[in-house]
N, CA, C and O atoms as a printed pandas DataFrame, in Angstrom:
     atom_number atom_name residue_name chain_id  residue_number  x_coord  y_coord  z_coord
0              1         N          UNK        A               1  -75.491 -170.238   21.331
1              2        CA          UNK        A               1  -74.068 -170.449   21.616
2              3         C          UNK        A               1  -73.222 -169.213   21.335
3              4         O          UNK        A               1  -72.208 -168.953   21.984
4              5         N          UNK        A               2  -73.768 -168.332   20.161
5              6        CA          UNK        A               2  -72.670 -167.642   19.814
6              7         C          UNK        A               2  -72.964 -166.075   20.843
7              8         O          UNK        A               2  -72.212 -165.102   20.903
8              9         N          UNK        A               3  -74.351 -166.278   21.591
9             10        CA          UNK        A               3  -74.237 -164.759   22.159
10            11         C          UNK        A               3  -73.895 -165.560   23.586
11            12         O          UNK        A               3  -73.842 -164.880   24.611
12            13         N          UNK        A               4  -73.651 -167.071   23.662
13            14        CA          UNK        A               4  -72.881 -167.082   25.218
14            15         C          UNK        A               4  -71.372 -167.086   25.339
15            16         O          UNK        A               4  -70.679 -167.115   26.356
16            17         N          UNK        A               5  -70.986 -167.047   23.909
17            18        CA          UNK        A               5  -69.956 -166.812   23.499
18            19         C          UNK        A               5  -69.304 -165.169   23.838
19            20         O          UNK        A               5  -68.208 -164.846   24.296
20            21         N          UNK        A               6  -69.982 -164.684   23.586
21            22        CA          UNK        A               6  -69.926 -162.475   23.441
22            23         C          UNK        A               6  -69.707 -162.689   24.731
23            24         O          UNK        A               6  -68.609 -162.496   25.252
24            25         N          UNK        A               7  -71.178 -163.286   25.616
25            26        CA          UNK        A               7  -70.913 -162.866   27.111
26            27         C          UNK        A               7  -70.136 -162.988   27.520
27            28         O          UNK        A               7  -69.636 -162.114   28.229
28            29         N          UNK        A               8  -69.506 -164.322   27.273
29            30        CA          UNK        A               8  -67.775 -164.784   28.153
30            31         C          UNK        A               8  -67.112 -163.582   28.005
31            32         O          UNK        A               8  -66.611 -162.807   28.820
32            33         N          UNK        A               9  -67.251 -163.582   26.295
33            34        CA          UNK        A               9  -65.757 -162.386   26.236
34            35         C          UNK        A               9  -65.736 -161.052   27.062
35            36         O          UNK        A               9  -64.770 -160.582   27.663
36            37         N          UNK        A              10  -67.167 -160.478   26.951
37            38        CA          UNK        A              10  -66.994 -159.329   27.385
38            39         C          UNK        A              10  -67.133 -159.439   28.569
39            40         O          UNK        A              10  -67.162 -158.328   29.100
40            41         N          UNK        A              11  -67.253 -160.385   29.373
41            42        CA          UNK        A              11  -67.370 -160.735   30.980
42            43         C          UNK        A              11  -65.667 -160.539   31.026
43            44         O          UNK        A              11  -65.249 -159.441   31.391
44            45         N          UNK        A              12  -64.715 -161.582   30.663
45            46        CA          UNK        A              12  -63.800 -161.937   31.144
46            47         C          UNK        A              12  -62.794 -160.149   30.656
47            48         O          UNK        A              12  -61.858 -159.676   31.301
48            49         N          UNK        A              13  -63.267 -159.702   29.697
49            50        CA          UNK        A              13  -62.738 -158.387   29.125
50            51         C          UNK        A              13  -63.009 -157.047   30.304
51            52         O          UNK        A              13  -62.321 -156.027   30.363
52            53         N          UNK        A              14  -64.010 -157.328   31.049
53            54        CA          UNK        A              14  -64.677 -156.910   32.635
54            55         C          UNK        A              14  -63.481 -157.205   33.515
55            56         O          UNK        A              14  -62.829 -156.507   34.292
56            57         N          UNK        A              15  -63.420 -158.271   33.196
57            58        CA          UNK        A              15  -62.530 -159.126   34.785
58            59         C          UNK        A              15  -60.804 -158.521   34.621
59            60         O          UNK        A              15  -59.865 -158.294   35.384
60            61         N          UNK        A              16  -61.093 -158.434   33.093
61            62        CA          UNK        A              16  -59.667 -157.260   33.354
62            63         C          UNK        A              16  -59.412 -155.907   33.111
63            64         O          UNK        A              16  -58.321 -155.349   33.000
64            65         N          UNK        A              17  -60.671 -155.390   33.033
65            66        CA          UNK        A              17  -60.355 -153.859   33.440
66            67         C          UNK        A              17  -60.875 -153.457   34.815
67            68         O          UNK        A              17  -60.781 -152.271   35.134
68            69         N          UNK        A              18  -61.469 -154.424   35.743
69            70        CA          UNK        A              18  -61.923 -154.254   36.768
70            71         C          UNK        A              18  -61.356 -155.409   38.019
71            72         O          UNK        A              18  -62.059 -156.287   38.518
72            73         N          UNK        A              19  -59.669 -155.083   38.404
73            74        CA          UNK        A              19  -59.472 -156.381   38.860
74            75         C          UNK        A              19  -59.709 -156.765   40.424
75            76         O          UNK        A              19  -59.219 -157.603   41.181
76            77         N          UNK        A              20  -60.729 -155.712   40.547
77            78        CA          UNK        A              20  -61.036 -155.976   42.285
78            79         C          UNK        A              20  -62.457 -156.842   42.049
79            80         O          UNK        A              20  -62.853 -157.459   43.038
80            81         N          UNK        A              21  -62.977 -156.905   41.248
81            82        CA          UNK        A              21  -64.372 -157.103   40.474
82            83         C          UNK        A              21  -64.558 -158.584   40.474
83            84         O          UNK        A              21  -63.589 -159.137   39.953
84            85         N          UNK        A              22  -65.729 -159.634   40.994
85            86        CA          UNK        A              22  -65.827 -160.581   41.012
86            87         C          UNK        A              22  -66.735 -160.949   39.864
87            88         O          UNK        A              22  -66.591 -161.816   39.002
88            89         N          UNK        A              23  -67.860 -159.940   40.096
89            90        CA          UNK        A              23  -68.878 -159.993   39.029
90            91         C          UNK        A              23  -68.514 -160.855   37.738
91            92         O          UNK        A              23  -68.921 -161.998   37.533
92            93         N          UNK        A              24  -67.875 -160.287   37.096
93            94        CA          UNK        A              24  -67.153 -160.581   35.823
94            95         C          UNK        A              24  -67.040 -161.875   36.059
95            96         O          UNK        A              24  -67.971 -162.615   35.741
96            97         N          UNK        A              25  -65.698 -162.469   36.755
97            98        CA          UNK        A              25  -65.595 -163.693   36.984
98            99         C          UNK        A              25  -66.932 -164.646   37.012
99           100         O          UNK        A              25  -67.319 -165.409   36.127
100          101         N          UNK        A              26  -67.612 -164.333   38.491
101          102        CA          UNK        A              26  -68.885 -165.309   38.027
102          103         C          UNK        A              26  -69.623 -165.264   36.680
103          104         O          UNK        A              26  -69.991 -166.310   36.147
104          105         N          UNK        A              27  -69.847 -164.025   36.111
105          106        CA          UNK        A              27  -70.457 -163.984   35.227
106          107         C          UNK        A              27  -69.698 -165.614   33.875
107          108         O          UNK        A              27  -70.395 -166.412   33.249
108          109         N          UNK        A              28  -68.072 -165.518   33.900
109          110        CA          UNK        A              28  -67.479 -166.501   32.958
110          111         C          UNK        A              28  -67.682 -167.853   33.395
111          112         O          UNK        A              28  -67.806 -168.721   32.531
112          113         N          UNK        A              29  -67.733 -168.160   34.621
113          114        CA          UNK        A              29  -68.015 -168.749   35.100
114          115         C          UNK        A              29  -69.767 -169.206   35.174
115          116         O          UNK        A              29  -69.954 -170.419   35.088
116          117         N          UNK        A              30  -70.629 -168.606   35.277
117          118        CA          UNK        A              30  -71.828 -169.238   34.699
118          119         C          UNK        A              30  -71.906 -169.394   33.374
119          120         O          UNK        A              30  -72.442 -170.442   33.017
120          121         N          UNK        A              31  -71.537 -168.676   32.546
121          122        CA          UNK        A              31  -71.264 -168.990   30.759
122          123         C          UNK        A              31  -70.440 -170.497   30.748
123          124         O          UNK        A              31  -70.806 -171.457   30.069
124          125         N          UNK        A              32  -69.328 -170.487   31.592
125          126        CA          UNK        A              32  -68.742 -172.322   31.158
126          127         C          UNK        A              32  -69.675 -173.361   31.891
127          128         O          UNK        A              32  -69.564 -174.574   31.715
128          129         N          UNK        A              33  -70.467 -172.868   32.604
129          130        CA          UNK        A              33  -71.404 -174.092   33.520
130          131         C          UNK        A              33  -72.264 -174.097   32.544
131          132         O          UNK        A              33  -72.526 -175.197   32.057
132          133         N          UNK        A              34  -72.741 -173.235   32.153
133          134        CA          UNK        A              34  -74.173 -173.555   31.350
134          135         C          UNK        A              34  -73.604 -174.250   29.762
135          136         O          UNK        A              34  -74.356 -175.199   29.541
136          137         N          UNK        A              35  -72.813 -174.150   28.876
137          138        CA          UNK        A              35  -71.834 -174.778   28.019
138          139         C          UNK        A              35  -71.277 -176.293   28.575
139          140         O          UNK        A              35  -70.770 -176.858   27.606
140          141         N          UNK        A              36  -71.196 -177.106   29.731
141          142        CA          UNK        A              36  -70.626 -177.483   30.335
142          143         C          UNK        A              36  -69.242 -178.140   30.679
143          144         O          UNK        A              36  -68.715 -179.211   30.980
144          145         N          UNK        A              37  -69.016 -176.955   30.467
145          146        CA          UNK        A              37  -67.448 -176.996   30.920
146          147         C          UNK        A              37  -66.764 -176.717   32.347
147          148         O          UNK        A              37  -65.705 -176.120   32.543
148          149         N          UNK        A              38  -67.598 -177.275   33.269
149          150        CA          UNK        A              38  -67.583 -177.554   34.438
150          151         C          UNK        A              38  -65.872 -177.375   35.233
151          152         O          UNK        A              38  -65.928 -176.774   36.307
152          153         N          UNK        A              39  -64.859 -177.696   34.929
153          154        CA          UNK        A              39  -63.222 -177.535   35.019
154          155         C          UNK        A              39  -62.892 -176.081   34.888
155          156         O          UNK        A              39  -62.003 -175.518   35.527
156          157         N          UNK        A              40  -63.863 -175.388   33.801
157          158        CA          UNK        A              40  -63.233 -173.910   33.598
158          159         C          UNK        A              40  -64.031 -173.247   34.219
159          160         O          UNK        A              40  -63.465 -172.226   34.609
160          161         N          UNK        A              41  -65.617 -173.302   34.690
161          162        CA          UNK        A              41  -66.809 -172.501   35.704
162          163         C          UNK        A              41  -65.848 -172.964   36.972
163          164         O          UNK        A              41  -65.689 -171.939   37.634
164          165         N          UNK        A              42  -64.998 -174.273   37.725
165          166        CA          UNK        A              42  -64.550 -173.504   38.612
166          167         C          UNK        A              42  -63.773 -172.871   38.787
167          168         O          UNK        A              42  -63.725 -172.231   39.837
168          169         N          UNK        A              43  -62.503 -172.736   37.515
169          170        CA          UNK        A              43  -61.460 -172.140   38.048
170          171         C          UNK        A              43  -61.683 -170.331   37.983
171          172         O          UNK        A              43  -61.089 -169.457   38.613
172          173         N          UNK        A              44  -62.879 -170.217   36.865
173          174        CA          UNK        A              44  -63.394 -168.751   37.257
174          175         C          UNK        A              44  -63.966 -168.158   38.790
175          176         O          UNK        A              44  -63.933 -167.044   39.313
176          177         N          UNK        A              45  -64.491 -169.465   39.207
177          178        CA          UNK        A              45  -64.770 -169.314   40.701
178          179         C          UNK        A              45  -64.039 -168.958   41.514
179          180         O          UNK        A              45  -64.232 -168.030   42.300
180          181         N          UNK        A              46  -62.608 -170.009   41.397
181          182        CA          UNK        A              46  -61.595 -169.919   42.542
182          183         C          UNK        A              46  -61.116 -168.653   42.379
183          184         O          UNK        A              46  -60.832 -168.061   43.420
184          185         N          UNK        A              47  -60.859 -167.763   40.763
185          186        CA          UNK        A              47  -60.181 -166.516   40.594
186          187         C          UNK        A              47  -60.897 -165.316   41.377
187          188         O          UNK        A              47  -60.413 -164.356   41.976
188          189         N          UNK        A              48  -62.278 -165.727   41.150
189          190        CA          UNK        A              48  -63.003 -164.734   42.163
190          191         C          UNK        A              48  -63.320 -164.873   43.394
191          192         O          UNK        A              48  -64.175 -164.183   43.949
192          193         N          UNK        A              49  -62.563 -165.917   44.023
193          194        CA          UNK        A              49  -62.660 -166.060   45.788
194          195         C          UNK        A              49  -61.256 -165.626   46.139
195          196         O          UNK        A              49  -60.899 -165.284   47.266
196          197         N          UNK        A              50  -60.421 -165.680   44.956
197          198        CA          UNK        A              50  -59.080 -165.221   45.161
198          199         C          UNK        A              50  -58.849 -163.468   45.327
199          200         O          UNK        A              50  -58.151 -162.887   46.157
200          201         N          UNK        A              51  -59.655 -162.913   44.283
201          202        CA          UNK        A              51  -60.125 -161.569   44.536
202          203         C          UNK        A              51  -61.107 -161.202   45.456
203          204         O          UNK        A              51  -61.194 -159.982   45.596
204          205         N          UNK        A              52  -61.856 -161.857   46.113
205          206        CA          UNK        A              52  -62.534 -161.356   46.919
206          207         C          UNK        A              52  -63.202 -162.589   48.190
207          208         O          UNK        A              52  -64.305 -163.122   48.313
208          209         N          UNK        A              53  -62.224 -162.654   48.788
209          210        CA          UNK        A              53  -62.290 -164.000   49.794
210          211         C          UNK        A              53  -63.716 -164.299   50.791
211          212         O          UNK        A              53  -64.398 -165.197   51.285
212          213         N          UNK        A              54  -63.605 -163.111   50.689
213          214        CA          UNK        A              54  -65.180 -162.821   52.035
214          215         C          UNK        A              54  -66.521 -163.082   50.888
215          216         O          UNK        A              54  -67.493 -163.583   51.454
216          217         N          UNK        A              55  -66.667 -162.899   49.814
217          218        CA          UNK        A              55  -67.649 -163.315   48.939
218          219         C          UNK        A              55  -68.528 -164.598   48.545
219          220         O          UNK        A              55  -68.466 -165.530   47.744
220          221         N          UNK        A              56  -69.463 -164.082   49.652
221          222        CA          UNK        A              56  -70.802 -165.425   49.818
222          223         C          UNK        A              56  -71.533 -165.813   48.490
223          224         O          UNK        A              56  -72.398 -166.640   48.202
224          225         N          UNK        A              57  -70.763 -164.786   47.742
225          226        CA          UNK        A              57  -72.031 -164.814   46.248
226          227         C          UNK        A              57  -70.502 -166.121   45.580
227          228         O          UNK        A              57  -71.075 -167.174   45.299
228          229         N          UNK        A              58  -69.444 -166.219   45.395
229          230        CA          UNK        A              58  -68.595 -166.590   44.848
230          231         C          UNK        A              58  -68.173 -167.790   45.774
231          232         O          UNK        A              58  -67.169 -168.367   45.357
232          233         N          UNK        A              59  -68.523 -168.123   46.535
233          234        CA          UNK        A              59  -68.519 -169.240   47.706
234          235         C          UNK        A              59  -69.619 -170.210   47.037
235          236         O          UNK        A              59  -69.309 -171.219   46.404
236          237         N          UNK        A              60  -71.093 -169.730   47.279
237          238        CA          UNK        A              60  -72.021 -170.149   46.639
238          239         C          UNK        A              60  -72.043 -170.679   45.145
239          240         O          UNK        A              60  -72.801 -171.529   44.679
240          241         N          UNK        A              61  -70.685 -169.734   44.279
241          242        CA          UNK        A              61  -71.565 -170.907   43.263
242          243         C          UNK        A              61  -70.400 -171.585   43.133
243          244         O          UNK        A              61  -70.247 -172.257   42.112
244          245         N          UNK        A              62  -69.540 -171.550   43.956
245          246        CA          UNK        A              62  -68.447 -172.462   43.769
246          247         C          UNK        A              62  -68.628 -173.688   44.858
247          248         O          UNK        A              62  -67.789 -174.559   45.085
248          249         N          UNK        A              63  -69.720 -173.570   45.380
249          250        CA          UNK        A              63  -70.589 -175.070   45.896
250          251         C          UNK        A              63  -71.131 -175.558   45.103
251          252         O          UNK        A              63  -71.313 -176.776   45.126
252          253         N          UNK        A              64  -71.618 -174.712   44.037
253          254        CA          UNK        A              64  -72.583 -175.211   43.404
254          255         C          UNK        A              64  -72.411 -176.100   42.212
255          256         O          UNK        A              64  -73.148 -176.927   41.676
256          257         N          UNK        A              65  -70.850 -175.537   41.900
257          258        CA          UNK        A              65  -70.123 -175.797   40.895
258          259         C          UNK        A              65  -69.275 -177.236   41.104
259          260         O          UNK        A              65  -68.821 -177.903   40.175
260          261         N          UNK        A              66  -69.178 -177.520   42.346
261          262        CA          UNK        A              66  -68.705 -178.848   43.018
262          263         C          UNK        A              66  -69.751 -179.518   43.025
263          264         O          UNK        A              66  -69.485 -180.720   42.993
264          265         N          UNK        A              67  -70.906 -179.287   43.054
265          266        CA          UNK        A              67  -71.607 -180.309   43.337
266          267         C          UNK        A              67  -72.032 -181.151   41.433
267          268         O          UNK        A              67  -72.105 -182.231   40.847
268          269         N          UNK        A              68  -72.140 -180.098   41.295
269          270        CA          UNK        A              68  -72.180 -180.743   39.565
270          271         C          UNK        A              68  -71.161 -181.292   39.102
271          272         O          UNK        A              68  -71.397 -182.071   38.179
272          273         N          UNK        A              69  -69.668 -181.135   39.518
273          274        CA          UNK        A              69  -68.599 -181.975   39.534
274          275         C          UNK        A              69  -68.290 -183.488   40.085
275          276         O          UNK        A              69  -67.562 -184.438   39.797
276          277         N          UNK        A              70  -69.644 -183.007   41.398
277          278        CA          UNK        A              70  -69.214 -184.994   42.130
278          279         C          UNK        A              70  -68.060 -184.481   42.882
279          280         O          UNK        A              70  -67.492 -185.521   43.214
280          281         N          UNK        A              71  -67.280 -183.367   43.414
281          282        CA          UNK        A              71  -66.367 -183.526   44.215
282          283         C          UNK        A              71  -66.704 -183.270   45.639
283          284         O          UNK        A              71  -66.892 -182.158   46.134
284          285         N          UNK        A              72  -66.764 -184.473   46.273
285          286        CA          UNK        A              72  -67.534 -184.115   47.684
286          287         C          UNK        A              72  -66.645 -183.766   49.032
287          288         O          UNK        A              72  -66.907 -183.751   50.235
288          289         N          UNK        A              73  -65.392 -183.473   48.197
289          290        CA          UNK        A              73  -64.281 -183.156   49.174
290          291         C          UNK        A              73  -64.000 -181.708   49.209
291          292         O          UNK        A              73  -63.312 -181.123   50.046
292          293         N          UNK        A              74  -64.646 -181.182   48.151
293          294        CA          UNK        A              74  -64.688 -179.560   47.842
294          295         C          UNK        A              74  -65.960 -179.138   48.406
295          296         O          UNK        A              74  -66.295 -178.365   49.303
296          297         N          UNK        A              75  -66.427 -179.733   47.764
297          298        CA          UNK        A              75  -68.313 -179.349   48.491
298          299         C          UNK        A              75  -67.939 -179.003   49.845
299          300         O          UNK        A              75  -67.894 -177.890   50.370
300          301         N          UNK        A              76  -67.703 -180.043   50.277
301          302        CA          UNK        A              76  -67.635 -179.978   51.660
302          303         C          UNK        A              76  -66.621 -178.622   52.549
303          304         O          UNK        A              76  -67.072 -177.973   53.493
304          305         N          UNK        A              77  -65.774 -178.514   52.196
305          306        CA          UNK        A              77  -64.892 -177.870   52.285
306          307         C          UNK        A              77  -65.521 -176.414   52.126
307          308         O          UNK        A              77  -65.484 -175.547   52.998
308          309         N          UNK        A              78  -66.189 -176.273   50.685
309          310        CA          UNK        A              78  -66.788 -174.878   50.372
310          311         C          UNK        A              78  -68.114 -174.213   51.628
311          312         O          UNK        A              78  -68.397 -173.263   52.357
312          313         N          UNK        A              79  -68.642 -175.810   51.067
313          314        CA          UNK        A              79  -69.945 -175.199   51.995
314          315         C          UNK        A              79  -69.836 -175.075   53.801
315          316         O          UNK        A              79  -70.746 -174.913   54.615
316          317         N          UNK        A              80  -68.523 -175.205   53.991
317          318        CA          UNK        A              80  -67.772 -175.075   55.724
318          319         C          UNK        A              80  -67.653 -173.432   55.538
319          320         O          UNK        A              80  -67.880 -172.549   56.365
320          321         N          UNK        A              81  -67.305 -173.353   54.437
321          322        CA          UNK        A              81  -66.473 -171.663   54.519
322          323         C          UNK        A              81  -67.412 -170.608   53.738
323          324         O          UNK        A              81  -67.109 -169.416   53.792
324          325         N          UNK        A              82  -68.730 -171.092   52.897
325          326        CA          UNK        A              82  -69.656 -170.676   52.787
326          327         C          UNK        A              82  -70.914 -170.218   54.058
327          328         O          UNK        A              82  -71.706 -169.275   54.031
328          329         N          UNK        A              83  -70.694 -171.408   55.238
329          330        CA          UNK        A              83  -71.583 -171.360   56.538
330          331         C          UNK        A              83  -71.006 -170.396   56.883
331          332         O          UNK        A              83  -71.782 -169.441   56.921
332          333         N          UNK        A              84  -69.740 -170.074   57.240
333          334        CA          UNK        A              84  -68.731 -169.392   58.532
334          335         C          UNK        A              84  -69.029 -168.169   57.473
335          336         O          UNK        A              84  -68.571 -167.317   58.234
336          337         N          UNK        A              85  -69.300 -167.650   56.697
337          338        CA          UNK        A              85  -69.655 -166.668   56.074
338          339         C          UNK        A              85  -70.788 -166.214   56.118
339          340         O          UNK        A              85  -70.726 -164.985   56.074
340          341         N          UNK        A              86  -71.793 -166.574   56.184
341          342        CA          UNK        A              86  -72.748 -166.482   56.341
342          343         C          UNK        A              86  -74.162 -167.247   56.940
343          344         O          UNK        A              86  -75.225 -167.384   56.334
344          345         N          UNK        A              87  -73.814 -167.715   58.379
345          346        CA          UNK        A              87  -74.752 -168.736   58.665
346          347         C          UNK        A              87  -76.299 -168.177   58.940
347          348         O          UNK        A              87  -77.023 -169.070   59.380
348          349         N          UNK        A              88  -76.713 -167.367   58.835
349          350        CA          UNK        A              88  -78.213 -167.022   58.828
350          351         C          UNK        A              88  -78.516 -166.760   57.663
351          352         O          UNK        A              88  -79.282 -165.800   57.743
352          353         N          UNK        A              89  -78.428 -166.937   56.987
353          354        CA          UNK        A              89  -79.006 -166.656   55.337
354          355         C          UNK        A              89  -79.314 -167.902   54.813
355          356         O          UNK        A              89  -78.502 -168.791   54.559
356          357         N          UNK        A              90  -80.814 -167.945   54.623
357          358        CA          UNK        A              90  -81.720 -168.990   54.563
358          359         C          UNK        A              90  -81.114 -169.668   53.120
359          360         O          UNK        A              90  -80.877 -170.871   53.008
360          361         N          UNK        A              91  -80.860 -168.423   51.779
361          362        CA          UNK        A              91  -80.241 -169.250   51.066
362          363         C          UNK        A              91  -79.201 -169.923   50.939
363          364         O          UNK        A              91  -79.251 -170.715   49.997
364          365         N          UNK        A              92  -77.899 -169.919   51.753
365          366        CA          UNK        A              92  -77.345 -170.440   52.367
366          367         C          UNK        A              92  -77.189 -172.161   52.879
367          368         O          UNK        A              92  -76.527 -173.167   52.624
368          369         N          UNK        A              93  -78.636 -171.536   54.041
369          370        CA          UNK        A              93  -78.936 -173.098   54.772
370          371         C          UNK        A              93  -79.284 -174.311   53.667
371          372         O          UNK        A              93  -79.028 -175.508   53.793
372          373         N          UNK        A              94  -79.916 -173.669   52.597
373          374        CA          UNK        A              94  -80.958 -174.340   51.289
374          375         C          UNK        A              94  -79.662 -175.312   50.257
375          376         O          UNK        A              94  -79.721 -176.428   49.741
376          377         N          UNK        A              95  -78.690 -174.379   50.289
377          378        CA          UNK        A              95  -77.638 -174.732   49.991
378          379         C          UNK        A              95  -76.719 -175.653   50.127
379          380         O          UNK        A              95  -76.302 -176.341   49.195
380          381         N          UNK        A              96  -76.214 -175.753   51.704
381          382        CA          UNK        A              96  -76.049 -176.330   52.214
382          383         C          UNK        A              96  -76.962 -177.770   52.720
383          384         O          UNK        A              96  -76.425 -178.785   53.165
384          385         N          UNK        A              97  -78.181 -177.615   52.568
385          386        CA          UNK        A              97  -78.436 -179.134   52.521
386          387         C          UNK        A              97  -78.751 -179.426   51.531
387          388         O          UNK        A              97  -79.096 -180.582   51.287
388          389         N          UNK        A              98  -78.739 -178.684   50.831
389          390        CA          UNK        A              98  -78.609 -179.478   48.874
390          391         C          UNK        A              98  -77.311 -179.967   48.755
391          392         O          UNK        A              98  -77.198 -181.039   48.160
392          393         N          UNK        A              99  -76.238 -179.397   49.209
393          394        CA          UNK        A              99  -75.235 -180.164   48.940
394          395         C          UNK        A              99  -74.740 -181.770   49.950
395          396         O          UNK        A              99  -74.010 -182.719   49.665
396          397         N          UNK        A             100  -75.714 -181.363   51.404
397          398        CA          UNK        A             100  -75.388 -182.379   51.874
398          399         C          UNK        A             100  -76.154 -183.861   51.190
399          400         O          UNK        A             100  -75.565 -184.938   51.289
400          401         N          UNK        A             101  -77.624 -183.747   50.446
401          402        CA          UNK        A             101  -78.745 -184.469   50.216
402          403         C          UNK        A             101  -77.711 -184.912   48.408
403          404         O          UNK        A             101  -77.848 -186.046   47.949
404          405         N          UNK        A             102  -77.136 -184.254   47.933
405          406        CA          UNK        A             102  -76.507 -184.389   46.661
406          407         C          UNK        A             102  -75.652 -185.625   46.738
407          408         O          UNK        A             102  -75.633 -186.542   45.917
408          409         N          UNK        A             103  -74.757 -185.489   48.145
409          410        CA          UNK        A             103  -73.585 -186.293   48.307
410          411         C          UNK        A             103  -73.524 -187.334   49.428
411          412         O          UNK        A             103  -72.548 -187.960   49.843
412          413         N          UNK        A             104  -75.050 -187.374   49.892
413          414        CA          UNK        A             104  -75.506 -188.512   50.509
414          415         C          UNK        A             104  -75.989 -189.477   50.160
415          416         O          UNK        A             104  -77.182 -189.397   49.867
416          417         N          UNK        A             105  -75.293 -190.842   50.025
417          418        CA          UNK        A             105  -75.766 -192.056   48.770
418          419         C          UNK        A             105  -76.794 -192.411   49.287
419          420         O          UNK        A             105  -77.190 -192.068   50.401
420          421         N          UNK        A             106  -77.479 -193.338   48.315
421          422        CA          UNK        A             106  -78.799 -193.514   48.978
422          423         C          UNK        A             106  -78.874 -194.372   49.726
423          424         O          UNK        A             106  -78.028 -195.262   49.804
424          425         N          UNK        A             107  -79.924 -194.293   50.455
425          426        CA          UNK        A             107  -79.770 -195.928   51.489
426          427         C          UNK        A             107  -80.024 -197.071   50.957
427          428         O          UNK        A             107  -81.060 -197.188   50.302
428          429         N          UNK        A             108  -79.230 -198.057   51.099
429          430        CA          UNK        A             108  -79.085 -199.534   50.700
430          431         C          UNK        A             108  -77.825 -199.493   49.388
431          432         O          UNK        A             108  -77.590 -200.410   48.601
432          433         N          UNK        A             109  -77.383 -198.620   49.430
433          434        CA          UNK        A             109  -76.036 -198.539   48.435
434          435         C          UNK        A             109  -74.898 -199.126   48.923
435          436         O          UNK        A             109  -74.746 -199.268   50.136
436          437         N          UNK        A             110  -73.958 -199.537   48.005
437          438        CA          UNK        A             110  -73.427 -200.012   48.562
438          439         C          UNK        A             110  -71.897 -199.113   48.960
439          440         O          UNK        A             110  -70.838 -199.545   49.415
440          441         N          UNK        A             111  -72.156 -198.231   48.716
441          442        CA          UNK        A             111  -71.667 -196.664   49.320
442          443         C          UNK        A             111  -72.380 -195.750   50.460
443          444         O          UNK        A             111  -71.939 -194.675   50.866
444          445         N          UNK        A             112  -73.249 -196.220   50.779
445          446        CA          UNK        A             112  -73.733 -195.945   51.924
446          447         C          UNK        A             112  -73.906 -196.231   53.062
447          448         O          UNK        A             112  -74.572 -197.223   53.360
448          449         N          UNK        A             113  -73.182 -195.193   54.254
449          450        CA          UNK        A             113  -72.381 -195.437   54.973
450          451         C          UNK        A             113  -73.324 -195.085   56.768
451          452         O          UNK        A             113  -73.128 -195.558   57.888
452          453         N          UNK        A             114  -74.299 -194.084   56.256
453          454        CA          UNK        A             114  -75.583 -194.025   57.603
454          455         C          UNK        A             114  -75.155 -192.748   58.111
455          456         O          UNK        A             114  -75.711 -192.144   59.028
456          457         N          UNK        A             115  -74.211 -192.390   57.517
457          458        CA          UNK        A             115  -73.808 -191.054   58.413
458          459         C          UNK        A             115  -73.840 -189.911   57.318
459          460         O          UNK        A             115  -73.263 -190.102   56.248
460          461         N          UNK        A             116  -74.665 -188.443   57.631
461          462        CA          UNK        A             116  -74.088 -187.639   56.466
462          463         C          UNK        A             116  -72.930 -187.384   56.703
463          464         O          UNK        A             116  -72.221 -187.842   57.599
464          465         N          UNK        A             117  -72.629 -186.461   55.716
465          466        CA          UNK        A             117  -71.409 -185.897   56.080
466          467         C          UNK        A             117  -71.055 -184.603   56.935
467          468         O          UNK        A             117  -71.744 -183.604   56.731
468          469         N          UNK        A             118  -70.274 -184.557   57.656
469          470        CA          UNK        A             118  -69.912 -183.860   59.035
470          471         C          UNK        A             118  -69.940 -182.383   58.388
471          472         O          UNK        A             118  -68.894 -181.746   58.257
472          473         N          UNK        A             119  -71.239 -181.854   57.975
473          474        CA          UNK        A             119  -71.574 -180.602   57.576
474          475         C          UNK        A             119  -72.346 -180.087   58.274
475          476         O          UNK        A             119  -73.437 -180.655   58.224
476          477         N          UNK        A             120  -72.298 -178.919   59.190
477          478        CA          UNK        A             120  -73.129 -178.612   60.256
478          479         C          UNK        A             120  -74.051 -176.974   59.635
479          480         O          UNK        A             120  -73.472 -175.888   59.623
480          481         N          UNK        A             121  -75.232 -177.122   59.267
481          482        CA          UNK        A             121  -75.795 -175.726   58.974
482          483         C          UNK        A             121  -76.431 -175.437   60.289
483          484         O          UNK        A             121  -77.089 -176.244   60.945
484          485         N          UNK        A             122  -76.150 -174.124   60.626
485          486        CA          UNK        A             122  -76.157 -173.755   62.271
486          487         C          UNK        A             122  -78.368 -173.788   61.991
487          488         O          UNK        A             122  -79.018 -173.728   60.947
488          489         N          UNK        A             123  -78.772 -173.891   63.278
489          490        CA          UNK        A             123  -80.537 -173.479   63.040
490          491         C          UNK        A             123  -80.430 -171.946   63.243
491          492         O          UNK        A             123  -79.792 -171.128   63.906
492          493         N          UNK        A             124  -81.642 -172.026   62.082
493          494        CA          UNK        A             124  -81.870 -170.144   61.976
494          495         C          UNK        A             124  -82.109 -169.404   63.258
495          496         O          UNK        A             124  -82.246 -170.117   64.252
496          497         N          UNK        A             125  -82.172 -168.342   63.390
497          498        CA          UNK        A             125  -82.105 -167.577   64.813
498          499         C          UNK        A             125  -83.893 -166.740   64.346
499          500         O          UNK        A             125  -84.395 -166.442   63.263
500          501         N          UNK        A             126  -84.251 -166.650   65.409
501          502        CA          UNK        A             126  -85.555 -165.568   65.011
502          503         C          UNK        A             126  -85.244 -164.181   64.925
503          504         O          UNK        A             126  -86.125 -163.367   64.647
C-alpha cells in the first residue's frame, strides 16, 4: 500500500510538471483502480482524455474503468469513441467485446432483453 501510495504521488507530481502528459494521469489512475477507488481511476481518466483527446491508450482504460463501475451508458459511449479511434487494432476489437459480453445479461434474466447492445466493432481488414 505504502509504495502504491509513492506511485500516485509521484505520478500525479508528473501530471503537473508535464501538462501535455497523459502518462502520469493513467499511471494515478491505475494506482486508484488497483486500491479500488474506482470514482477517482475515472476521473484521472477523463483528465487525460481531456489532455489528450485522440488517446486510444486513455480511451481504453477508461472502458475499462466503466466496466468495473457497471456503467453501461459510459461503456458504451467510450467504447463508440474508442472504435472511431482506432478500429483495426485487434486490442481494441478484444475490448470492445469484453465490454459488450460484460454488459450483456445473461439469458433467462430477467434483464435480458435478446439484443446486445448497439456496439458495432468494425471486422478486421487483412
Amino acid at each position: 500500500p505504502d509504495r502504491l501510495a509513492d506511485a500516485a504521488a509521484q505520478a500525479e507530481l508528473a501530471a503537473r510538471l508535464f501538462p501535455v502528459a497523459v502518462e502520469p494521469l493513467l499511471a494515478t489512475a491505475s494506482v486508484a483502480e488497483r486500491i479500488g477507488q474506482l470514482p477517482q481511476a475515472r476521473r484521472q481518466g477523463l483528465r487525460a482524455i481531456d489532455r489528450q483527446p485522440f488517446s486510444s491508450e486513455a480511451w481504453a482504460r477508461l472502458v475499462r474503468i466503466d466496466i468495473a463501475l457497471g456503467d453501461g451508458a459510459a461503456v458504451e459511449r467510450d467504447v463508440r469513441r474508442l472504435v472511431a479511434l482506432d478500429p483495426r487494432d485487434p486490442g481494441v476489437r478484444r475490448l470492445a467485446e469484453r465490454a459488450q459480453a460484460a454488459l450483456t445479461p445473461p439469458a433467462g434474466s430477467a434483464s435480458a432483453t435478446g439484443s446486445p447492445l448497439p456496439m458495432e466493432v468494425p471486422a478486421a481488414s487483412p
